[in-house]
Backbone as a printed PyTorch tensor [residue, N CA C, xyz], in Angstrom:
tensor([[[102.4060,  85.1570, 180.1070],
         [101.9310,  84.8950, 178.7800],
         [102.8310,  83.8310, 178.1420]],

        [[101.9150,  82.9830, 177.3830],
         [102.8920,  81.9810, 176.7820],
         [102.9790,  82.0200, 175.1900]],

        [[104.4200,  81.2770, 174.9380],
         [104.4170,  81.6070, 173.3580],
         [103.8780,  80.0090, 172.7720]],

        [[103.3410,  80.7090, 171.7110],
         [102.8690,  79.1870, 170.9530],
         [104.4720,  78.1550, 170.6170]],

        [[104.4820,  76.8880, 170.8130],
         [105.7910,  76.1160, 169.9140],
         [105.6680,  76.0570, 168.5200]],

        [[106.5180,  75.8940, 167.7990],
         [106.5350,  74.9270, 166.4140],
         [106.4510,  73.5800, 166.7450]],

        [[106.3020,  72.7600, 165.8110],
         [106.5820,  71.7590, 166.3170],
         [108.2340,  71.1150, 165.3890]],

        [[109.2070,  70.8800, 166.4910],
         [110.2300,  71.4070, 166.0160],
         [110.8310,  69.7210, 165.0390]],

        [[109.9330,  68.7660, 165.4580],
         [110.7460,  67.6240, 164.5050],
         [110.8510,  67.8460, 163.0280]],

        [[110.3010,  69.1170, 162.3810],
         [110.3030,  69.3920, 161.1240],
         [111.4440,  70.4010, 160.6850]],

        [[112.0880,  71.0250, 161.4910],
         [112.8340,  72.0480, 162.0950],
         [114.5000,  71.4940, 162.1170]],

        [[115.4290,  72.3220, 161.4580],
         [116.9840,  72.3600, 162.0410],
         [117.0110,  73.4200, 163.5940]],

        [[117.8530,  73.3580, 164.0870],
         [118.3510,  74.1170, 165.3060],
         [118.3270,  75.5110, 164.6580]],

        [[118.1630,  76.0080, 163.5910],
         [118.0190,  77.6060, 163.7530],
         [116.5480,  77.5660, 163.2200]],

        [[115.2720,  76.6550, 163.3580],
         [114.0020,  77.1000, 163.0660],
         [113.8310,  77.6150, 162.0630]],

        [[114.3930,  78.1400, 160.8140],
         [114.4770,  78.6090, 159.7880],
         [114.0860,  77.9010, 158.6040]],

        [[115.2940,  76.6600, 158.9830],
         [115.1000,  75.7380, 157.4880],
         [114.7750,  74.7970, 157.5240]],

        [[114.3050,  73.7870, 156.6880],
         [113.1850,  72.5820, 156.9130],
         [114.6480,  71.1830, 156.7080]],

        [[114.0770,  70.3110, 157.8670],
         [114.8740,  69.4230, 158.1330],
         [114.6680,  68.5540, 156.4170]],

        [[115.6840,  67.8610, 155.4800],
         [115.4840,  66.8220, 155.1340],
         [114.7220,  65.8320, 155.2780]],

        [[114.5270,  64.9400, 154.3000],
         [113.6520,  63.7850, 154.9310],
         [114.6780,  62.2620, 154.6870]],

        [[114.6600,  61.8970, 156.3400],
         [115.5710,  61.0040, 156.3790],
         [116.1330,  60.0430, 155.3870]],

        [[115.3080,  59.9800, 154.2940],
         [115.2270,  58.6070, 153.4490],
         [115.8760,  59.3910, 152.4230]],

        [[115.6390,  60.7630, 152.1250],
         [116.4340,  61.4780, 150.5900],
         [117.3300,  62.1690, 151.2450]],

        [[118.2700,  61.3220, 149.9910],
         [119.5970,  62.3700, 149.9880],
         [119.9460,  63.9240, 149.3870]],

        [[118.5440,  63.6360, 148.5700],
         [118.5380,  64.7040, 147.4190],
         [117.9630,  66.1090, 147.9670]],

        [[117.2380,  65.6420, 149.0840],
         [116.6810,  67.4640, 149.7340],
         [116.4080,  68.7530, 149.2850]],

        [[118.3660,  68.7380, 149.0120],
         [118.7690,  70.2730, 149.1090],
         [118.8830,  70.4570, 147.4600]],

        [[118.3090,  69.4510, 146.3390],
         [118.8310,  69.3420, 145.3970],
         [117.4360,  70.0650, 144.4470]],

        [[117.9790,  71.1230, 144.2230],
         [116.4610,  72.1220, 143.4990],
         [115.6700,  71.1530, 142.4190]],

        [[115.9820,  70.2520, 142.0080],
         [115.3440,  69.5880, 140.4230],
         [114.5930,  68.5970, 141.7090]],

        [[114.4720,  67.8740, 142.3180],
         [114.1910,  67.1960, 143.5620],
         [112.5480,  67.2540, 143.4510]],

        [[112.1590,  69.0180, 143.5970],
         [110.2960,  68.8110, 143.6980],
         [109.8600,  69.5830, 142.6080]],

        [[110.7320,  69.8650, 141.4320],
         [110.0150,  70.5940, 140.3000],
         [110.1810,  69.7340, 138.8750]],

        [[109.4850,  68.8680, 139.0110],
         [109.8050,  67.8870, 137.5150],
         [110.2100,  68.5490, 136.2980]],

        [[110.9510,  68.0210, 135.2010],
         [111.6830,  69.1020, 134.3130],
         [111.0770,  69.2830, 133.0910]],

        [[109.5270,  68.5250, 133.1900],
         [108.7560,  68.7610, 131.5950],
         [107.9020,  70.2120, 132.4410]],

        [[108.0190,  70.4950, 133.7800],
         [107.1610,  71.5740, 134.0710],
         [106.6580,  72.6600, 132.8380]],

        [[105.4710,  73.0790, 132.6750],
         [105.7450,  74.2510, 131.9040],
         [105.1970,  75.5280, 132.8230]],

        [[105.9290,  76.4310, 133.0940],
         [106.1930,  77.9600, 133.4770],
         [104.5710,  78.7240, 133.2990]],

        [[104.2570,  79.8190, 133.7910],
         [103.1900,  80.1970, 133.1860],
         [104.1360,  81.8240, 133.0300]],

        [[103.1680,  82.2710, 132.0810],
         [103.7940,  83.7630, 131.4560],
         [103.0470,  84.2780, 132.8230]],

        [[103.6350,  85.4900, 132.6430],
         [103.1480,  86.6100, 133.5150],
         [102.8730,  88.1100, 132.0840]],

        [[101.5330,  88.4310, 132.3910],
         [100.9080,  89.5720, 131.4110],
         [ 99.9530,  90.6280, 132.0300]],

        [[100.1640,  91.7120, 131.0230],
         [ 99.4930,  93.3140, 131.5340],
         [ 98.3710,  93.0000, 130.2840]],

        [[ 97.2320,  93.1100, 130.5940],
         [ 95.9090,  93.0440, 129.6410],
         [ 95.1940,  94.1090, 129.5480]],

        [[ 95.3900,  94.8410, 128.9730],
         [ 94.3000,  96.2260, 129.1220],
         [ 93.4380,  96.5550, 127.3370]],

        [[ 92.8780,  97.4910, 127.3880],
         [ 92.1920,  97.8960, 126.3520],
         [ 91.8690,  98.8850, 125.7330]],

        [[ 92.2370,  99.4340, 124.4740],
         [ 91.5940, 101.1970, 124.1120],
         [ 90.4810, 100.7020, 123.3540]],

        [[ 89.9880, 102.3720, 123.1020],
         [ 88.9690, 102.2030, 122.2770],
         [ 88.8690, 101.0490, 121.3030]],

        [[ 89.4720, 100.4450, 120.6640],
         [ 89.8340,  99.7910, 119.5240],
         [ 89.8410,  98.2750, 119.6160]],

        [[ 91.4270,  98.1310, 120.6920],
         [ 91.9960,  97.1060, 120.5260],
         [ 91.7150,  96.9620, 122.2650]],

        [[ 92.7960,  95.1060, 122.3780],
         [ 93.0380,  94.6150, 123.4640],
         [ 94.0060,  94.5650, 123.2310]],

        [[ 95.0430,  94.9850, 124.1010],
         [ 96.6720,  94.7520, 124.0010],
         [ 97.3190,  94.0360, 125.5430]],

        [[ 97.5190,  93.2280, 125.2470],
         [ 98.5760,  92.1750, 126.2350],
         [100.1730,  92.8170, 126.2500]],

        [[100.6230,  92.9090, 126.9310],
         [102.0430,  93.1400, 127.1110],
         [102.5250,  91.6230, 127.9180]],

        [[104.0430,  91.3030, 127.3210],
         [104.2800,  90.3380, 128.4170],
         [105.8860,  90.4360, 128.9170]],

        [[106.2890,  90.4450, 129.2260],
         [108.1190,  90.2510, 129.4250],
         [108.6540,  88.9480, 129.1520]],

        [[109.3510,  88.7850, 128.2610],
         [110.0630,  87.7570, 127.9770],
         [111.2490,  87.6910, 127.3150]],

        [[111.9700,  88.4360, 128.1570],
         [113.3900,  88.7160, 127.8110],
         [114.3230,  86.8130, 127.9770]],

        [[114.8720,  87.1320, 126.6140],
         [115.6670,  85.4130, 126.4020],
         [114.8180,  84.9110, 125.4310]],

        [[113.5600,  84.6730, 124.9510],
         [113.0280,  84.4400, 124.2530],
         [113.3700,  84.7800, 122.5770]],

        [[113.3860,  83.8530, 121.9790],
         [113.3930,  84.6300, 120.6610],
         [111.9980,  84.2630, 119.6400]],

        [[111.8770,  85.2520, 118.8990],
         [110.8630,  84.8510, 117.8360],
         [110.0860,  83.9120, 117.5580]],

        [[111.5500,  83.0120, 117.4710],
         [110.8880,  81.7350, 116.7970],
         [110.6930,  80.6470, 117.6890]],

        [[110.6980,  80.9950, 118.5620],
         [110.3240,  79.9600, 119.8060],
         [108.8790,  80.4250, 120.7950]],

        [[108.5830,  80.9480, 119.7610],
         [106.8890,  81.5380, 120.3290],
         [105.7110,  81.3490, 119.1210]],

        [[104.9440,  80.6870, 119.9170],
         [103.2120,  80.5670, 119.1550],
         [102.7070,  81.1170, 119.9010]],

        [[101.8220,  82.0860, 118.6190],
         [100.4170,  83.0510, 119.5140],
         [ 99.3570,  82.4150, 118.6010]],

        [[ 98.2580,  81.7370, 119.3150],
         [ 96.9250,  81.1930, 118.7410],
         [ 95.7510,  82.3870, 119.6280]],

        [[ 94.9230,  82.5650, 118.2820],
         [ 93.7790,  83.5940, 119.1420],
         [ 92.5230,  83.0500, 118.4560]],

        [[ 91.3540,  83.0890, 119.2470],
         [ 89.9990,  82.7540, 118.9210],
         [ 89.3760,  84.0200, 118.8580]],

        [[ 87.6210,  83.8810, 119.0230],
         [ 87.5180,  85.2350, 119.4950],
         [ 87.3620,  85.6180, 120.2950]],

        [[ 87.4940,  84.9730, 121.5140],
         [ 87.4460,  85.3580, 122.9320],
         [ 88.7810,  84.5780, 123.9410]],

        [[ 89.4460,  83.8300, 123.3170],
         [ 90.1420,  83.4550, 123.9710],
         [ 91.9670,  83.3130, 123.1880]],

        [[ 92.8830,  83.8230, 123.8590],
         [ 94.3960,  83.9540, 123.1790],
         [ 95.2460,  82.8330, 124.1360]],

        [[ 96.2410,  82.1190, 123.4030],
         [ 97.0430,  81.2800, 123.8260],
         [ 98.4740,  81.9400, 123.3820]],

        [[ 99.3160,  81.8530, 124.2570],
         [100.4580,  82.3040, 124.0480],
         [101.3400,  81.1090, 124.7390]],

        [[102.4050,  80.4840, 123.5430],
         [103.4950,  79.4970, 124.2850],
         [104.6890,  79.5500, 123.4340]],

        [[105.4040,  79.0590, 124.5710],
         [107.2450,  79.4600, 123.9480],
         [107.6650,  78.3780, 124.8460]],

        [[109.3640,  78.9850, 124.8590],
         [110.3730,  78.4980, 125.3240],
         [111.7190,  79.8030, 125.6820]],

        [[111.8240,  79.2900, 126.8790],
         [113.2740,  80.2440, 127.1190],
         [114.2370,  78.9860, 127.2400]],

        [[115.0520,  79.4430, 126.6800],
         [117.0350,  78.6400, 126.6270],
         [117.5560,  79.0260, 127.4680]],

        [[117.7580,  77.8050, 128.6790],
         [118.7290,  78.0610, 129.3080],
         [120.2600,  78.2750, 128.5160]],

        [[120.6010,  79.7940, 128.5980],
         [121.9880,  80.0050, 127.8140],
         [123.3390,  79.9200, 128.6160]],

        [[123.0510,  79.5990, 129.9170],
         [124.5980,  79.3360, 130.8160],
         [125.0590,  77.8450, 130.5780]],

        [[126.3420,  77.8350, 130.3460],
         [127.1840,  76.4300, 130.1770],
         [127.7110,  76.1900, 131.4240]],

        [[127.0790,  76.5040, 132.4760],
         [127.6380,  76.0350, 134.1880],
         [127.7160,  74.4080, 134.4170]],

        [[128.7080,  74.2270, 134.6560],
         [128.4130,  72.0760, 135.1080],
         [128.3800,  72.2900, 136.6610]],

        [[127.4650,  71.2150, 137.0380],
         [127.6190,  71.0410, 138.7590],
         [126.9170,  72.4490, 139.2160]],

        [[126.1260,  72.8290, 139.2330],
         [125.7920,  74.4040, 139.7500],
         [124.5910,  73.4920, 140.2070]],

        [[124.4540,  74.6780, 141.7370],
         [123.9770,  74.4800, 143.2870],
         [123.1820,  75.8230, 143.5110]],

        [[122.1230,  75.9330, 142.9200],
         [121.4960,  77.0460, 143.3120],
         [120.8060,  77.5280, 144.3430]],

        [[121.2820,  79.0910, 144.4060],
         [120.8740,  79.6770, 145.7410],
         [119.5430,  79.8290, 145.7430]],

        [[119.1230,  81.2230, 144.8440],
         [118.2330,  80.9610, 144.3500],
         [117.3350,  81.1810, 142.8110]],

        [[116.3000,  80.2990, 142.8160],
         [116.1240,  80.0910, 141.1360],
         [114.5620,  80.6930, 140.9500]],

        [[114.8240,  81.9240, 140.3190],
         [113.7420,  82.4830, 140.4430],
         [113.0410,  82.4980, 138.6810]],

        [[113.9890,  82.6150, 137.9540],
         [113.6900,  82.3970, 136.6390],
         [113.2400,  81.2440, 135.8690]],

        [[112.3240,  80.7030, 134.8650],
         [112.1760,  79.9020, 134.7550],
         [112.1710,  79.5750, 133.3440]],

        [[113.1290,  78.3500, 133.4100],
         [113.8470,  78.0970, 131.9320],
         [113.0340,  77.2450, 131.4260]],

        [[112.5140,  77.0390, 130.0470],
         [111.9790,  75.9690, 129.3520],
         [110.7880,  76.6120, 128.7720]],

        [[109.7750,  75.7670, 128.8080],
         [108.6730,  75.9110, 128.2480],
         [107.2990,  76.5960, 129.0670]],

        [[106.6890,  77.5740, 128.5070],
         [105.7160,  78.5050, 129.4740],
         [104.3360,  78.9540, 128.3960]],

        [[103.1400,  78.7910, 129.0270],
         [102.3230,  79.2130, 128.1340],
         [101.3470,  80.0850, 129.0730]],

        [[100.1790,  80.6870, 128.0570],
         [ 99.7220,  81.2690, 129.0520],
         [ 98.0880,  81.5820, 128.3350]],

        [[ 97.1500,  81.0730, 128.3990],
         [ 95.6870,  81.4570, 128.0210],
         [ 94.8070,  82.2050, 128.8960]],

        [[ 94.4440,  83.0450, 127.6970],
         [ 93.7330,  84.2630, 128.4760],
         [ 92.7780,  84.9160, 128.0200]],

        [[ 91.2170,  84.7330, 128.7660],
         [ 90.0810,  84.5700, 128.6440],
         [ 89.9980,  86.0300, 128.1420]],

        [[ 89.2270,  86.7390, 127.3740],
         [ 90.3700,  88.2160, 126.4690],
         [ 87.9480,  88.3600, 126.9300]],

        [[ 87.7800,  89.7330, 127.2840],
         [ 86.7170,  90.4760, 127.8380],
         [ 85.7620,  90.9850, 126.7520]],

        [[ 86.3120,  90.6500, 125.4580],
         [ 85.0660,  91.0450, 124.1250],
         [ 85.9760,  90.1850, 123.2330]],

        [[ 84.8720,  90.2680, 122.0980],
         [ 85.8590,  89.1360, 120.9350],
         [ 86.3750,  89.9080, 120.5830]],

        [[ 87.2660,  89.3860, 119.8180],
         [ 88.6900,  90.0800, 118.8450],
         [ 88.5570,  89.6600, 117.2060]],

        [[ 89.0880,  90.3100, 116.7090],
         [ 88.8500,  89.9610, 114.9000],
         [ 90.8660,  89.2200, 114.7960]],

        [[ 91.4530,  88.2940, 114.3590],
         [ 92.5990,  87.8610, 113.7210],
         [ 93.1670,  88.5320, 113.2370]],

        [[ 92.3480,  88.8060, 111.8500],
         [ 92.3070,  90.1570, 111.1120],
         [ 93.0770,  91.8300, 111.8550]],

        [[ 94.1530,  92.1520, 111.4410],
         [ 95.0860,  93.2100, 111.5190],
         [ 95.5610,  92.8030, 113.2230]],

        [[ 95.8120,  91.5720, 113.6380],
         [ 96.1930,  91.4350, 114.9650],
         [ 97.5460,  91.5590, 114.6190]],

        [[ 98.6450,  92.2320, 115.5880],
         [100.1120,  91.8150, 115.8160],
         [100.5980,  91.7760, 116.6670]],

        [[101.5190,  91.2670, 116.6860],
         [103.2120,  90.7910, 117.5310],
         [104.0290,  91.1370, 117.6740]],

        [[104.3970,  92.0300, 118.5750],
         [106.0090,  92.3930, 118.0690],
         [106.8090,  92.5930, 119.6770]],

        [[108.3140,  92.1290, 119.2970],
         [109.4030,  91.6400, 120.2610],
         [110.2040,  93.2040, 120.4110]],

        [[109.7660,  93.6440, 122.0190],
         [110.3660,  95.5260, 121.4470],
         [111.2170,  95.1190, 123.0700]],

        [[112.9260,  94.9080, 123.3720],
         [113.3310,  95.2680, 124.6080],
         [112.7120,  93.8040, 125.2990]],

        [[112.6620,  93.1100, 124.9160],
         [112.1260,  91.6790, 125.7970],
         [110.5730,  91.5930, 126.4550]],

        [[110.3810,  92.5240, 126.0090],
         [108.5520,  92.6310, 125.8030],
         [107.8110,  91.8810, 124.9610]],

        [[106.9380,  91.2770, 124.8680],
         [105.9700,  90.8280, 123.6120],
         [105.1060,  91.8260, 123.9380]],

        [[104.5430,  92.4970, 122.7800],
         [103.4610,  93.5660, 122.5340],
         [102.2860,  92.9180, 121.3210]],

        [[101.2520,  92.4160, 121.9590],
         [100.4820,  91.8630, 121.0010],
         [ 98.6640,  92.9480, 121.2070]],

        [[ 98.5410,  93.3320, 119.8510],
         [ 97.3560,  93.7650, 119.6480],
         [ 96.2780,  93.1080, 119.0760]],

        [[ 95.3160,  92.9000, 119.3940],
         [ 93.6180,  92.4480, 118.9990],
         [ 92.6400,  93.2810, 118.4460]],

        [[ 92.3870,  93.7580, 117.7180],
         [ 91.6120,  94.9730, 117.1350],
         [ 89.9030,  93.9040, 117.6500]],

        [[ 89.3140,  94.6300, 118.0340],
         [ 88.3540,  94.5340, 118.9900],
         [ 86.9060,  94.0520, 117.6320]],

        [[ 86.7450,  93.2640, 117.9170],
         [ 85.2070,  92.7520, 116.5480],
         [ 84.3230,  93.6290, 116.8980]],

        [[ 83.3430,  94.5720, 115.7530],
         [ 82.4690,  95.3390, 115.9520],
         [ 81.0830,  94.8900, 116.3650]],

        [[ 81.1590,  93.5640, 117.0190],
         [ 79.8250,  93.2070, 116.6320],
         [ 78.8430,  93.0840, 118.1940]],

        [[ 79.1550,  94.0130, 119.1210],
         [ 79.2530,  94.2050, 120.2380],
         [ 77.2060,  95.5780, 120.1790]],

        [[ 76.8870,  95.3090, 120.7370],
         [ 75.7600,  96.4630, 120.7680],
         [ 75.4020,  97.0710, 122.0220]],

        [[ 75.4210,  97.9210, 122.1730],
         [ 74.6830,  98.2220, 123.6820],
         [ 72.8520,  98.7510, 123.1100]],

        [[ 72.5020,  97.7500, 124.7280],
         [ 70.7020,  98.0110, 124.4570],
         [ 70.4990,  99.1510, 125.8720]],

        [[ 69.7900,  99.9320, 125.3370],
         [ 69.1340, 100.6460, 126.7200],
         [ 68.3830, 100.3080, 127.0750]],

        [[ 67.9630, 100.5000, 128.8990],
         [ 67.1170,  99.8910, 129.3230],
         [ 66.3620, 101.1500, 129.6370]],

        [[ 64.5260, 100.8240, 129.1100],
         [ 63.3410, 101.7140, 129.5090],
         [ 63.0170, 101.0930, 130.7770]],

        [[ 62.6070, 102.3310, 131.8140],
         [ 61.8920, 101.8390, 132.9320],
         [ 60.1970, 101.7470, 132.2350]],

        [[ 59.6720, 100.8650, 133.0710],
         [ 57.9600, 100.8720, 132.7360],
         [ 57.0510, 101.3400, 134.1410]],

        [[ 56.7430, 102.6240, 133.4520],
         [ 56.1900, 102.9830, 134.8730],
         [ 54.5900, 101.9800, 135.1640]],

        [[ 54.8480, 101.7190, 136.4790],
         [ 53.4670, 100.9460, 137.3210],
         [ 52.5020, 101.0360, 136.6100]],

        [[ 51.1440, 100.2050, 136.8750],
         [ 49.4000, 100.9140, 136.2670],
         [ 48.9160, 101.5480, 137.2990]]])
C-alpha cells in the first residue's frame, strides 16, 4: 500500500510549517496578511421569549462608550472597538487569537422589534441587549376545503 506525498516545495523539513516565500522577509511577521483597518466580527447568542429578542454578546475590554447599537425593525447593528491595553514594544506573537480594534456585527433579528423600551446593558463583559418584540405579527389558520 502506498502513502499519498505532499507536495513538499511548500513544506520545511518537519512538514508542519509553511515554507516562507522567497521574496518576503516578513513571513513570520503576524501584521504581514491581516491589514490593520480589518474590522473583527462580534460573536452572539440570539434567542427569544415570549416578549422580547435578546442577543447576548461577550465583549470583555470594551467600554460603553466605544459601542453603537443601531436597530430597525428587523434588522440590529452592533459596532465598537476594543483597546489594545498592553504597552509591549517589539512583541512576536505566538499566538493571536483576540482581536483588537474595531468589530461590528448585523443581525437579520426573526420578527420586527419596537425601539421603544429596547436596552443595553454591560453585566461581567457581556453586552445584554433586549428588543421587545412589535405586536403586529398575526397568525392565520388554515381551513382544509373538502373535494366536490
Amino acid at each position: 500500500m502506498s502513502r499519498a506525498k505532499l507536495p513538499t516545495e511548500f513544506f520545511n523539513e518537519d512538514t508542519y510549517t509553511i515554507k516562507p516565500k522567497a521574496k518576503s522577509k516578513k513571513a513570520y511577521d503576524d501584521s504581514s496578511w491581516l491589514p490593520t483597518d480589518h474590522e473583527g466580527q462580534l460573536s452572539v447568542d440570539v434567542f427569544e421569549t415570549a416578549k422580547n429578542i435578546v442577543i447576548t454578546a461577550p465583549i470583555a475590554g470594551v467600554k460603553p462608550n466605544n459601542l453603537e447599537i443601531y436597530v430597525s425593525q428587523d434588522v440590529i447593528t452592533i459596532r465598537g472597538r476594543r483597546e489594545d491595553c498592553h504597552d509591549f514594544k517589539d512583541r512576536n506573537y505566538l499566538y493571536q487569537e483576540c482581536h483588537w480594534g474595531m468589530f461590528s456585527r448585523s443581525i437579520i433579528l426573526p420578527v420586527h422589534v419596537s425601539s421603544d423600551g429596547a436596552e443595553a446593558k454591560l453585566k461581567a463583559g457581556v453586552l445584554i441587549i433586549t428588543l421587545p418584540k412589535k405586536g403586529n405579527s398575526m397568525f392565520i389558520p388554515v381551513s382544509e376545503i373538502e373535494d366536490e
